[in-house]
C-alpha positions in Angstrom: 0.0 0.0 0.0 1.2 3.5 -0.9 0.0 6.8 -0.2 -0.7 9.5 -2.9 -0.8 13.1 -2.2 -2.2 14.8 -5.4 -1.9 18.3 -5.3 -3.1 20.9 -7.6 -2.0 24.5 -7.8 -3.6 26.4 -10.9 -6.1 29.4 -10.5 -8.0 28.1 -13.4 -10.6 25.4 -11.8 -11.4 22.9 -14.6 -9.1 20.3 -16.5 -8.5 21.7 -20.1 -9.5 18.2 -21.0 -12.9 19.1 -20.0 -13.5 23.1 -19.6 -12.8 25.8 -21.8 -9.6 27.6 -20.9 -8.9 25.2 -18.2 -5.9 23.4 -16.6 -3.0 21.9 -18.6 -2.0 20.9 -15.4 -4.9 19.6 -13.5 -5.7 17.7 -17.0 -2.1 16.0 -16.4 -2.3 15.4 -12.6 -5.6 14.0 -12.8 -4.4 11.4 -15.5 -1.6 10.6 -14.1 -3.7 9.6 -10.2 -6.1 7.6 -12.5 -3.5 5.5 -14.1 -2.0 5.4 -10.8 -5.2 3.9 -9.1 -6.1 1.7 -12.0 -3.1 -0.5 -11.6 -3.1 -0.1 -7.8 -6.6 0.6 -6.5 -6.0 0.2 -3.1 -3.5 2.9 -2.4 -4.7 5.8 -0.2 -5.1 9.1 -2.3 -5.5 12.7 -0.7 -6.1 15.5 -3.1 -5.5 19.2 -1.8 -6.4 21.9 -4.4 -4.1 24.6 -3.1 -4.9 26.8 -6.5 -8.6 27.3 -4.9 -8.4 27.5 -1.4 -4.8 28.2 -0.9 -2.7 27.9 2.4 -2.0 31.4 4.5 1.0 33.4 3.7 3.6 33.2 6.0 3.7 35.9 8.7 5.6 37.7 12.0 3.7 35.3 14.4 4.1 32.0 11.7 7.3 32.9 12.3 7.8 33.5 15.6 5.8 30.3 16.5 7.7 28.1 13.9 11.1 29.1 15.3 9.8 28.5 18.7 10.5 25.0 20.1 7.5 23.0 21.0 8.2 22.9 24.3 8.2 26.4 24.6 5.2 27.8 22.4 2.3 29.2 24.1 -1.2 28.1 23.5 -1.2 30.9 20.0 1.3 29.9 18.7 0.0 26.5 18.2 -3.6 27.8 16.6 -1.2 30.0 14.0 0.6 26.8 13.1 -2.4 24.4 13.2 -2.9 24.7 9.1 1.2 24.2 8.4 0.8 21.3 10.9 -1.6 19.7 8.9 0.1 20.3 5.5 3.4 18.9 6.8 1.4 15.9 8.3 -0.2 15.0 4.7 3.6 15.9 3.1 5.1 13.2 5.9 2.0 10.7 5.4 3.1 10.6 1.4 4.9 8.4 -0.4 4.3 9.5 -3.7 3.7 13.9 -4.0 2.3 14.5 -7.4 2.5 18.7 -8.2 -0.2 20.0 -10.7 2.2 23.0 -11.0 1.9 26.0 -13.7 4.1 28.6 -14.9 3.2 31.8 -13.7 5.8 34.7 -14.8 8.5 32.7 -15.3 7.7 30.8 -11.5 5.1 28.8 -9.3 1.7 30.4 -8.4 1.6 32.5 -5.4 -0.6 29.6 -4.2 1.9 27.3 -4.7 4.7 29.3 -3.0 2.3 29.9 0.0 2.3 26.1 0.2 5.6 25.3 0.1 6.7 28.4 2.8 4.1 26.4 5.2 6.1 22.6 4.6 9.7 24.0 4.9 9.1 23.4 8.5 12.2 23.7 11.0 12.1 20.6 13.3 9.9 19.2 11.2 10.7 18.9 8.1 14.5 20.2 8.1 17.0 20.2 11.4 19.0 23.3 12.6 21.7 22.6 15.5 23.7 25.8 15.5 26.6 23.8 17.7 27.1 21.1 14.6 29.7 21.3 12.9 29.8 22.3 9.3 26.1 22.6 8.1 24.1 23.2 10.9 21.0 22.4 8.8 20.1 19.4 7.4 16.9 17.6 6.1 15.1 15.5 7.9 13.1 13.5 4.9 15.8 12.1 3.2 15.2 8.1 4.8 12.0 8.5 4.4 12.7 8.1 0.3 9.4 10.2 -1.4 8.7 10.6 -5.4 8.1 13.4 -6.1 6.5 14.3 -9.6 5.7 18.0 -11.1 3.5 18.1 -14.0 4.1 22.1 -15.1 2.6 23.5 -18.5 3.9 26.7 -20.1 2.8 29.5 -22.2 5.8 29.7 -23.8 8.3 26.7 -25.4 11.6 26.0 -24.8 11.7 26.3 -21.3 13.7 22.4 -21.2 17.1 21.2 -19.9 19.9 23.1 -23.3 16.7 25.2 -24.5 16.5 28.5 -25.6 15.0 29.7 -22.2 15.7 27.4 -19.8 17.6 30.1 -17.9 13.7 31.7 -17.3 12.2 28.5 -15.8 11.7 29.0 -11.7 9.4 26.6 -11.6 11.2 22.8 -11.9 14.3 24.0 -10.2 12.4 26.3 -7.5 10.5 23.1 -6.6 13.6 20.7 -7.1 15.9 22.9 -4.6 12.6 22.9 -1.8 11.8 19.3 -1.2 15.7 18.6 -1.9 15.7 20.9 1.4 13.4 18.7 2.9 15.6 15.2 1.9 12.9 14.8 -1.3 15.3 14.0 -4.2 13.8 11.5 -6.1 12.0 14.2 -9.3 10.3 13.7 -12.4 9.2 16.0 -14.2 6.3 16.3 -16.9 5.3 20.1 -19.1 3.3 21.2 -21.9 4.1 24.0 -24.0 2.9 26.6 -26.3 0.0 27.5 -24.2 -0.2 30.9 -25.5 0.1 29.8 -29.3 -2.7 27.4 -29.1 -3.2 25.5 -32.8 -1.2 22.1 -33.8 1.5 23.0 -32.1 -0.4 23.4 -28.6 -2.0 20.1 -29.2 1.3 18.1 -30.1 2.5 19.4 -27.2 -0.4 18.0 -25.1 -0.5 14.9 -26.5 3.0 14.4 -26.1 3.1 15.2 -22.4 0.4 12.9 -21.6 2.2 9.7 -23.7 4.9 10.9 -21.5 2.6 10.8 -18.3 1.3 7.4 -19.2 4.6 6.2 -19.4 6.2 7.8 -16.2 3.2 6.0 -14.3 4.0 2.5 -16.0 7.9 3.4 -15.4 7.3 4.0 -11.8 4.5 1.1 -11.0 7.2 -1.3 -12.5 10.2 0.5 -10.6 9.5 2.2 -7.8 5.9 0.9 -6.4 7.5 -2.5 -5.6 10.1 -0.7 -3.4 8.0 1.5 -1.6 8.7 0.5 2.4 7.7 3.2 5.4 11.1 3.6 7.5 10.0 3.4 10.8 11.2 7.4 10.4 8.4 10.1 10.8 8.2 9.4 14.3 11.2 10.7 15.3 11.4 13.4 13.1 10.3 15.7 15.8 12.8 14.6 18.2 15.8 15.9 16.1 17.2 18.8 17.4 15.4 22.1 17.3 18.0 25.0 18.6 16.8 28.7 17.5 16.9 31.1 19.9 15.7 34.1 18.1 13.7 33.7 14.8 14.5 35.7 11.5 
């Protein structure tokens, strides 16, 4: 048994499969969880749609409470952290993340961002021991060995690994260089193009990103399902180290 956490992060509500003007991305998430769950039914799926009701923005008191340690926040600092606690409890319950994720100006939605500021979680998610030598951070995910898969869609083209504009792509590598934080290495990534041109070219692109989909999910039911184990990990995560004396 594996759990899936589908999440979705576009402002526009409907899959473009489906709606006018809708979702490259929530087309491509959503195909991918059904090929998932026709080839493994019983896996546990949890869908949050941060692109409609998207997690708070980060704040002074998120702050102040996160770089608290537990044993020291006071009774509000708890109720400010309650929605980050449950987003880093669905991120830890995972096995398998998969990111509807657009490009918005060159990088993820604000939604998205807003998620991912509310799982970076110190003592949580990553460790900070400012008496250990060398790196006094470290992540706290890395046994716990996630897939992580981003399904991105572009207005633009060329946006890939030697393209013409890969230099202007925040997306991939923004998300790559977060959960890498976090100890999630393990990425695949999935984009359609030539949103904004629309014609043959739009749908070449589309069809092409989901044969590439279909075969990411046979790739990974055949590689990676059969491997999936739970380290006997999450609970101790919180027992690491947590030394911050003033937050920043």
């Amino acid at each position: 048994m594996a759990t899936i956490l589908h999440l979705d992060s576009s402002a526009r509500a409907g899959g473009s499969e489906q709606t006018p003007h809708g979702s490259h991305t929530r087309r491509l998430s959503s195909r991918f969880v059904a090929g998932w769950r026709a080839a493994r039914p019983g896996d546990t799926v949890v869908y949050r749609d941060v692109g409609q009701a998207p997690p708070s923005p980060v704040t002074g008191r998120w702050i102040h409470s996160a770089f608290t340690p537990p044993a020291k926040r006071e009774p509000w600092m708890t109720d400010v952290l309650a929605e980050s606690d449950a987003l880093v409890d669905e991120l830890l319950d995972a096995d398998l993340i998969v990111a509807g994720v657009p490009m918005y100006n060159f990088n993820v939605p604000a939604q998205f961002k807003a998620y991912i500021d509310n799982i970076v979680r110190v003592g949580r998610t990553f460790g900070f021991d400012r008496s250990r030598a060398g790196d006094p951070y470290w992540p706290l995910l890395t046994e716990a060995r996630k897939k992580l898969v981003i399904l991105s869609s572009r207005g633009d083209f060329g946006y890939g690994r030697g393209e013409r504009i890969e230099a202007m792509n925040h997306v991939e590598p923004s998300i790559r260089t977060a959960f890498g934080y976090m100890g999630i290495t393990d990425v695949d990534s999935v984009a359609i193009e030539y949103d904004e041109f629309g014609g043959e070219r739009l749908k070449h692109s589309i069809a092409q990103a989901e044969d590439q989909v279909d075969a990411l999910v046979a790739r990974l039911l055949r590689e990676w399902a059969p491997r999936v184990m739970r380290p006997a990990v999450l609970g101790q995560l919180e027992a690491r180290t947590l030394d911050v004396s003033s937050p920043s």
